[in-house]
C-alpha positions as CSV (number, residue, x, y, z in Angstrom):
1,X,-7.0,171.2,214.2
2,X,-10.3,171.4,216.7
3,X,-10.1,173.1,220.1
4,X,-13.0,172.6,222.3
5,X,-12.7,174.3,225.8
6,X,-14.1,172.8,229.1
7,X,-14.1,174.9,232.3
8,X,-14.5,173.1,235.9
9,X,-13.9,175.8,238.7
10,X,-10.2,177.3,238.0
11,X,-9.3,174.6,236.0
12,X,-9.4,175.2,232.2
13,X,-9.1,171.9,230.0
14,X,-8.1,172.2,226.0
15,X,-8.8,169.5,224.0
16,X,-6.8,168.9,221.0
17,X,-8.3,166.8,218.0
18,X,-7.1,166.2,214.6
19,X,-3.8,166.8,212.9
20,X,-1.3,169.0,214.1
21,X,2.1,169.9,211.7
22,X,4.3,172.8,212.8
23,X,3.0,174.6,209.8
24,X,-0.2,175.4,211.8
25,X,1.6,175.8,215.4
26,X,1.6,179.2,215.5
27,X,-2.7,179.8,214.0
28,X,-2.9,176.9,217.1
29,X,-0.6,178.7,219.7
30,X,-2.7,181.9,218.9
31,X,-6.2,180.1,219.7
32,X,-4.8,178.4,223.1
33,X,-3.9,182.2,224.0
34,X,-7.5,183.1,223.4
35,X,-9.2,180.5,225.4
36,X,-6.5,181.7,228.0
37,X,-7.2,185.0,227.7
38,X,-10.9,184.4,228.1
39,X,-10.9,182.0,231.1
40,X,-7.8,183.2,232.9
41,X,-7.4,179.7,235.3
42,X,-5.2,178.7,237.5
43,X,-5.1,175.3,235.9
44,X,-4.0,174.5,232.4
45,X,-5.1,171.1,231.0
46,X,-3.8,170.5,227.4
47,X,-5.7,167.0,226.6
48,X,-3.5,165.6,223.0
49,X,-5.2,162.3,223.2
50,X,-7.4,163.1,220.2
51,X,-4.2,163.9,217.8
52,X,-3.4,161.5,215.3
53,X,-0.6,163.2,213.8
54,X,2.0,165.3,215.3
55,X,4.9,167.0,213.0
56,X,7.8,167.7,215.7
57,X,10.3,169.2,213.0
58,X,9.8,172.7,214.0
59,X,10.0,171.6,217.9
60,X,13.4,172.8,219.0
61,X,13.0,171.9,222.5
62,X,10.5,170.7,225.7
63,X,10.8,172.2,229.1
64,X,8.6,169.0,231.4
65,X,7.6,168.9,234.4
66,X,7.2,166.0,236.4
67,X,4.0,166.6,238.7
68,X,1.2,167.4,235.9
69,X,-2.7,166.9,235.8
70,X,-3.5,163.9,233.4
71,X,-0.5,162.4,232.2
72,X,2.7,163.0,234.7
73,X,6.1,164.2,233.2
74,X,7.4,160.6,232.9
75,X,4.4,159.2,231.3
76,X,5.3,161.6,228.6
77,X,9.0,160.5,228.4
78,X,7.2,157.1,228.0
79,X,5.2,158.1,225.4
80,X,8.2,159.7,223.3
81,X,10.4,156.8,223.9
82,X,7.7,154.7,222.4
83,X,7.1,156.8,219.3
84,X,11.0,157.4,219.2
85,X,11.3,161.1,219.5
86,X,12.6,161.1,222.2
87,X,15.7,160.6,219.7
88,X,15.1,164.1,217.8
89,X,13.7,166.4,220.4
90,X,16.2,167.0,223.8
91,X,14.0,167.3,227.1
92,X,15.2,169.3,230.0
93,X,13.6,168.3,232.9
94,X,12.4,171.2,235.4
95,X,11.0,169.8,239.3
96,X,11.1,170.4,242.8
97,X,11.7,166.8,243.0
98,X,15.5,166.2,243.8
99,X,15.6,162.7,245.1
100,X,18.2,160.5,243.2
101,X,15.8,158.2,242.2
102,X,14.1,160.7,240.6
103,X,16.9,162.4,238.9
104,X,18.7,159.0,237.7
105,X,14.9,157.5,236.6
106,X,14.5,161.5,234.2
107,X,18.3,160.4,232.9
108,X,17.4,157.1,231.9
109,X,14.3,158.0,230.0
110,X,16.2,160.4,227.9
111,X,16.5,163.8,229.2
112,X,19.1,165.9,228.1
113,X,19.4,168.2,231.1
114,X,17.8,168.5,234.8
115,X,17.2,171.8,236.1
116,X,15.6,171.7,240.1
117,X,13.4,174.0,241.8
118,X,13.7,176.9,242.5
119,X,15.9,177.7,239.6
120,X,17.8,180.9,238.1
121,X,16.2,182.4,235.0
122,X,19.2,183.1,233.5
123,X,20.7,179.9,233.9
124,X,17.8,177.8,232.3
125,X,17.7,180.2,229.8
126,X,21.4,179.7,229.0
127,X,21.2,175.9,229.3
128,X,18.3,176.1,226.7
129,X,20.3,177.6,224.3
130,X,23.3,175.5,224.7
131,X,21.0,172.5,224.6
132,X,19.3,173.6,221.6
133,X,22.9,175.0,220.2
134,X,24.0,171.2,220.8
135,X,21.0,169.5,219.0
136,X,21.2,171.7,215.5
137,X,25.1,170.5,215.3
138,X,24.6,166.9,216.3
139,X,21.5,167.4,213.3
140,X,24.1,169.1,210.4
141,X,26.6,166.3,211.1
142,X,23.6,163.7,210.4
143,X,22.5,165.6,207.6
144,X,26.3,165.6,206.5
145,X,26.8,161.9,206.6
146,X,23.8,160.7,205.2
147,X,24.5,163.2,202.2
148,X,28.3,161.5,202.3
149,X,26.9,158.1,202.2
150,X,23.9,159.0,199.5
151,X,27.4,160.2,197.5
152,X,29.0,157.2,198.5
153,X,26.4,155.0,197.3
154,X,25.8,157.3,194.4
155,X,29.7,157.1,193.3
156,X,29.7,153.1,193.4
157,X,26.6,152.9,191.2
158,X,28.1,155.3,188.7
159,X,31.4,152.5,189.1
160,X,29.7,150.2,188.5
161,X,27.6,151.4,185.4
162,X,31.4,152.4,184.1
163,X,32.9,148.9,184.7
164,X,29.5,147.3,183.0
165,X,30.3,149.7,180.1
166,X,33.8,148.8,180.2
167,X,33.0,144.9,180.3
168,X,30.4,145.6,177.4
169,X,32.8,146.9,174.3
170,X,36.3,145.1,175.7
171,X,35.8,141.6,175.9
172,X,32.3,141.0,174.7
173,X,30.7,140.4,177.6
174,X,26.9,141.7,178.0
175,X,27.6,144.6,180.6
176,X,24.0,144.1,181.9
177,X,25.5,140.9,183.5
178,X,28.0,142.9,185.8
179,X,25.0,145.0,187.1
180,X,22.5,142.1,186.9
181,X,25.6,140.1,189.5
182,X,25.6,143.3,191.8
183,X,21.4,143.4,192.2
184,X,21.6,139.4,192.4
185,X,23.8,139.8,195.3
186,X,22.3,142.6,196.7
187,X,19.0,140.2,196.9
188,X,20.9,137.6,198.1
189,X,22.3,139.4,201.0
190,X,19.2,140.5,202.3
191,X,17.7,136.8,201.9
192,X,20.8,135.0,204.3
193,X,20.4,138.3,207.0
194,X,17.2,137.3,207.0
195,X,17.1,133.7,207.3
196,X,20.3,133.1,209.4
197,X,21.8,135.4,212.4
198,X,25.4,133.6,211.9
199,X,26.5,136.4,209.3
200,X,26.0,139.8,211.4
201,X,26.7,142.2,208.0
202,X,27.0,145.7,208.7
203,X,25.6,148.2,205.8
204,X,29.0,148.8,204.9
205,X,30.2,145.8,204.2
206,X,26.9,144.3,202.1
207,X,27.8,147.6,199.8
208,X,31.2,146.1,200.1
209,X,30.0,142.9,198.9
210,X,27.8,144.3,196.2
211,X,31.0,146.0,195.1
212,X,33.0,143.1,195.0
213,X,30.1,140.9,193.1
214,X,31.0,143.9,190.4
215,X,34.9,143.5,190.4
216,X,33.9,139.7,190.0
217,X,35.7,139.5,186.3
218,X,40.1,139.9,186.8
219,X,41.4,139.5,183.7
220,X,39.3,139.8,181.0
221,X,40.3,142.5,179.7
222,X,42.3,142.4,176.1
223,X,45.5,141.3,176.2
224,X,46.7,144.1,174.3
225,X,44.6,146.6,176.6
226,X,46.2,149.0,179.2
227,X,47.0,146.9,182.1
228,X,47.5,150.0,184.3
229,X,43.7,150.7,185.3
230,X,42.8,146.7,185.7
231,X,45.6,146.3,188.0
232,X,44.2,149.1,190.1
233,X,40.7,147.6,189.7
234,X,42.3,144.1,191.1
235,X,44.2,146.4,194.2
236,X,40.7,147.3,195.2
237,X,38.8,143.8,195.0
238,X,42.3,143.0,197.3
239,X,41.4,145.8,199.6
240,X,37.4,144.6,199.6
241,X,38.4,140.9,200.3
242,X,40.6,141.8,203.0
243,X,37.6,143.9,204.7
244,X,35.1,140.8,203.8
245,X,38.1,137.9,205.2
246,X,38.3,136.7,202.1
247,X,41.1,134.4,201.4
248,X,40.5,133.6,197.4
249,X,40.3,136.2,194.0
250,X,38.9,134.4,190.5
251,X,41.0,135.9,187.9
252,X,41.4,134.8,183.9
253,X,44.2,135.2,181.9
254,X,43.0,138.0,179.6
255,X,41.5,137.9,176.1
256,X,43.6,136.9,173.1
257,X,43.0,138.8,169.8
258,X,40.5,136.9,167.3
259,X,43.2,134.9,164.8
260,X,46.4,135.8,166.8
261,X,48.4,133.0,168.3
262,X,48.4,133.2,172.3
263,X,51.8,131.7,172.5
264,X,53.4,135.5,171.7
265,X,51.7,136.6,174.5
266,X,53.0,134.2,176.9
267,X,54.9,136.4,178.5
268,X,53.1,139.4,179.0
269,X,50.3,137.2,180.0
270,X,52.6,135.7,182.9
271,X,54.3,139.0,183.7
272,X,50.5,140.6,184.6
273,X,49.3,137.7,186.2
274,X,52.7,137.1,188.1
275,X,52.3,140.8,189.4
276,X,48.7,140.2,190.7
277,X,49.8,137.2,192.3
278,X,52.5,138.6,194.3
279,X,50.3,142.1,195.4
280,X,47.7,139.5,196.3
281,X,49.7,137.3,198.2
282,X,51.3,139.8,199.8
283,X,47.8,140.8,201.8
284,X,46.9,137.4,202.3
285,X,44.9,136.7,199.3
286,X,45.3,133.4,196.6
287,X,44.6,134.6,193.1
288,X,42.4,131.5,191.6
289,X,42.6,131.3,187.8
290,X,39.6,130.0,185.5
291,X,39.9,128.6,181.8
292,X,37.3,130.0,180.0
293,X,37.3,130.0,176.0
294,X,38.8,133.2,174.5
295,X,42.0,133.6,177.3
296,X,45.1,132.7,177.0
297,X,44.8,129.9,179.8
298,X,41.8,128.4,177.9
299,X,43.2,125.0,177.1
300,X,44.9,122.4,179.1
301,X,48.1,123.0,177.7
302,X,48.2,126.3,178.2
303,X,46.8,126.2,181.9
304,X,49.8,124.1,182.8
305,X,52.0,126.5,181.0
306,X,50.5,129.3,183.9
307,X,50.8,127.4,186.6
308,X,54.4,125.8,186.7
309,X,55.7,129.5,185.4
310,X,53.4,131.0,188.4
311,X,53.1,128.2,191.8
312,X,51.1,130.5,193.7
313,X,48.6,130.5,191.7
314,X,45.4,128.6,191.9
315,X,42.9,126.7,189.9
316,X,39.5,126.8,189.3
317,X,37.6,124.3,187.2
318,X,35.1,124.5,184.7
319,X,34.5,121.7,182.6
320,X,31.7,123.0,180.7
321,X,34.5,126.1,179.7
322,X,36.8,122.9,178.6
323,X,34.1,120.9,176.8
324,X,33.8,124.5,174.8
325,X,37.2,124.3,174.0
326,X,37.8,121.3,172.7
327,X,39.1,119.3,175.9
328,X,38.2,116.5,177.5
329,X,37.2,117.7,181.3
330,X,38.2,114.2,183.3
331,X,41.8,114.4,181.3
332,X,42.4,117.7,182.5
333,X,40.7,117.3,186.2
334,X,43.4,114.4,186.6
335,X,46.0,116.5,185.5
336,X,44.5,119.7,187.8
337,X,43.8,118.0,190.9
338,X,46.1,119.2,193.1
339,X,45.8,122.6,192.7
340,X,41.8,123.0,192.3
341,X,40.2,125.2,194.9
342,X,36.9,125.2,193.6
343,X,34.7,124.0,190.9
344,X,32.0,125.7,188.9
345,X,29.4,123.1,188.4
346,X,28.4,123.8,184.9
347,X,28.3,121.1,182.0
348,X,28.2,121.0,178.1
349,X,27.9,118.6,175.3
350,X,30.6,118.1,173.2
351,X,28.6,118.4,170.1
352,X,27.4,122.0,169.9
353,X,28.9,123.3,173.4
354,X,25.3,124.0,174.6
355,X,24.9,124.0,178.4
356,X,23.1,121.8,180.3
357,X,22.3,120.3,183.8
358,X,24.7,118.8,185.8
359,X,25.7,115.2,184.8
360,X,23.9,115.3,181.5
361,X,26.7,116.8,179.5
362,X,29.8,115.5,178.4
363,X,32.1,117.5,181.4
364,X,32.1,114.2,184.0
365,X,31.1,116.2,186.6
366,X,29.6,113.6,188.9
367,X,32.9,111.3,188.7
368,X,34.8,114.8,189.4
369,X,32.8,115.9,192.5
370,X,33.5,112.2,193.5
371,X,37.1,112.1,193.0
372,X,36.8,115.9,194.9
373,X,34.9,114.4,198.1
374,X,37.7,111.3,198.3
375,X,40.8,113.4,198.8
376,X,38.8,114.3,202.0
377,X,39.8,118.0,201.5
378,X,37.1,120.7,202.0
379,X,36.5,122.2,198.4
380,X,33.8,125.4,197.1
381,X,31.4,124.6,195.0
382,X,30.1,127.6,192.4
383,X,26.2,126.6,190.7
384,X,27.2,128.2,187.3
385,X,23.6,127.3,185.1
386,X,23.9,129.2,182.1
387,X,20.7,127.5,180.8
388,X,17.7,130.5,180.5
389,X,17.7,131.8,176.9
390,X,18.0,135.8,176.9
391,X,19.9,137.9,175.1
392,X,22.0,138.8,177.9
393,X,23.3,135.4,178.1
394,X,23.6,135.1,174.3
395,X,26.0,137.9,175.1
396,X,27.7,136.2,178.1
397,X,28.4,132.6,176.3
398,X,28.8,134.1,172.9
399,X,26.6,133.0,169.6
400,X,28.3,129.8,169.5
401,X,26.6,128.6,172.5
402,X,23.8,127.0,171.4
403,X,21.1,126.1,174.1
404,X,19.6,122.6,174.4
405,X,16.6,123.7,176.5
406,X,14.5,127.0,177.2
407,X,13.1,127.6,180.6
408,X,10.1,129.9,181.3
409,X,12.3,132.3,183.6
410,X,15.3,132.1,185.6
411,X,14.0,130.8,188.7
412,X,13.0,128.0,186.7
413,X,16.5,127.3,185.3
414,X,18.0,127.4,188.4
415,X,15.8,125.1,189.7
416,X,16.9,122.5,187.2
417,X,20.3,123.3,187.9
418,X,20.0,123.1,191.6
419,X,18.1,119.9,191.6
420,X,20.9,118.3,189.5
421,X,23.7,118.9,191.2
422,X,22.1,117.9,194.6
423,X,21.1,114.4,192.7
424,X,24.3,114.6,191.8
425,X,25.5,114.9,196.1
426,X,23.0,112.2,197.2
427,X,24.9,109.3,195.2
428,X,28.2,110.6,196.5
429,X,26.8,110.5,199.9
């Protein structure tokens, strides 16, 4: 930090250039007292226009004045409003200047105290220190939340790297998929704030979100697994859609031992699921159930089986997941219809169960997505590509899958997939 010294009569003008930190405040505050010293004026000009950096974490506090050479006391509030610290650093205002104008106009640019002259030592001494006293506790309880939410944050990454273990060893599942779903939406959050104004998220509920993309997979756990911990797992996506006004929960009908018959598990399948049900419906939420290969409700038969034991519950449709298993999608969707809520638009060929585009499988999806948009009834529609070839797909679909074409990246796959199903629309429309 420079200081070069003009002198005009009693006036004495510092100028300031370069960088000033509060680590060299006080070899600075020493050289001001010099040139002081030296020139003893009546006038004190301190000229900062030739700082480019100023540090105010060791500022505690700035006693202004209103009527100043230069640049006048609300100039200065100007300037700190601009640069936003006028948000870290309280300002007590200190004038002969008592007009209500005045006063209101020091309020409004952010002072935190106005002290009129002539004034009592003692009392602006003790308003100092109160003000000061205020500004250190409003700063802990900063510092306190933002280390609660760095923990809170913290503590749902570490959840989620638990579930994505959890999801890797008990039903197969590549656990890179349940954090790979929480970045995705993450990304995808940030992309519709962006774009539209019509969702006003808070930061608490796009982690809440992102949490809930991770709690994505009710059910598919092991059927002979400890249904304690997933039920508390489903009480808190409950909890999470209730915060997000979210009416619908997609849930499976847990994994069935390699060999075993499902039918003895019918009932425990529809005791667990009938208790989910009930605690969901009971906050205002629908538990929506999806075959997929592997579960107990994988087949047709078996679907129906859950749903006249359970009429709450809800369907959702996958006829690639059918195709997989053996079933004939357009049987089933007739038998189904009433009680889909949404469909994953995702479809397969009969002959190896690989996964392709939209209408170019053997799942009927266009004559479905027809038959949807004639009842009239407003439906969700899921895109569910499952076409790019990696190894945490492979995990996801199972070694079985076989895929009938390899994109470049996943952008690319999506793109095919996105671009069939709204082929797909424009011939319904």
């Amino acid at each position: 930090m420079d200081v070069s010294a003009k002198r005009e009569g009693n006036q004495l003008e510092l100028a300031l250039k370069g960088e000033l930190d509060h680590h060299g405040a006080k070899g600075l505050l020493t050289c001001l007292e010099q040139e002081i010293q030296r020139s003893l004026p009546l006038v004190l000009v301190l000229d900062f226009s030739g700082v480019t950096f100023m540090d105010s974490s060791g500022i505690a506090l700035i006693l202004l004045d209103i009527v100043m050479p230069v640049m006048d006391g609300f100039e200065v509030l100007n300037t700190m409003n601009r640069n936003h610290r006028i948000e870290d650093i309280p300002v007590i205002m200190i004038s002969s200047e008592d007009a209500d104008t005045v006063v209101r106009r020091a309020y409004e640019l952010g002072v935190s105290d106005y002290v009129s002259r002539p004034f009592d030592a003692g009392v602006v001494y003790r308003r100092v220190f109160n003000t000061i006293k205020l500004y250190a506790k409003q700063r802990r309880l900063i510092s306190l939340v933002t280390s609660q939410i760095r923990e809170k944050e913290k503590n749902t990454q570490m959840l989620i790297s638990i579930l994505s273990e959890a999801v890797e060893f008990r039903n197969g599942e590549s656990g890179a998929h349940v954090l790979h779903i929480g970045t995705l939406t993450r990304h995808l959050l940030e992309q519709l704030t962006q774009k539209t104004d019509q969702y006003a998220l808070t930061p608490e509920q796009k982690e809440l979100i992102v949490m809930a993309s991770s709690l994505h997979d009710i059910g598919k756990i092991g059927i002979e697994d400890d249904f304690a911990p997933h039920f508390e797992k489903f009480k808190r996506a409950v909890e999470i859609a209730k915060k997000l006004h979210t009416t619908r929960i997609r849930m499976f009908s847990f994994y069935i031992p390699e060999g075993k018959n499902p039918e003895i598990y019918h009932d425990t399948v529809i005791e667990r699921i009938q208790k989910m049900v009930d605690y969901g419906e009971a906050n205002g939420v629908h538990c929506c159930h999806e075959n997929e290969k592997g579960i107990y409700g994988d087949t047709l038969k078996r679907v129906e089986k859950l749903h006249k034991a359970i009429p709450a519950l809800r369907c959702v449709f996958d006829p690639a997941n059918y195709i997989q298993c053996g079933d004939d999608p357009a049987v089933n969707f007739k038998a189904l219809a009433p009680i889909i809520d949404y469909m994953h638009i995702k479809d397969a060929l009969f002959k190896d169960g690989s996964v392709v585009p939209a209408g170019e499988g053997d799942g009927s999806v266009p004559s479905i997505l027809k038959a949807l948009a004639e009842t009239g009834k407003p439906y969700m529609l899921t895109l569910e590509p499952h076409l790019y070839d990696f190894s945490g797909l492979q995990n996801l679909q199972g070694e079985d899958v076989l895929h009938k074409r390899v994109y470049k990246d996943a952008d690319e796959a999506f793109d095919v997939a996105s671009d069939a199903l709204h082929d797909i629309l424009k011939t319904i429309e």
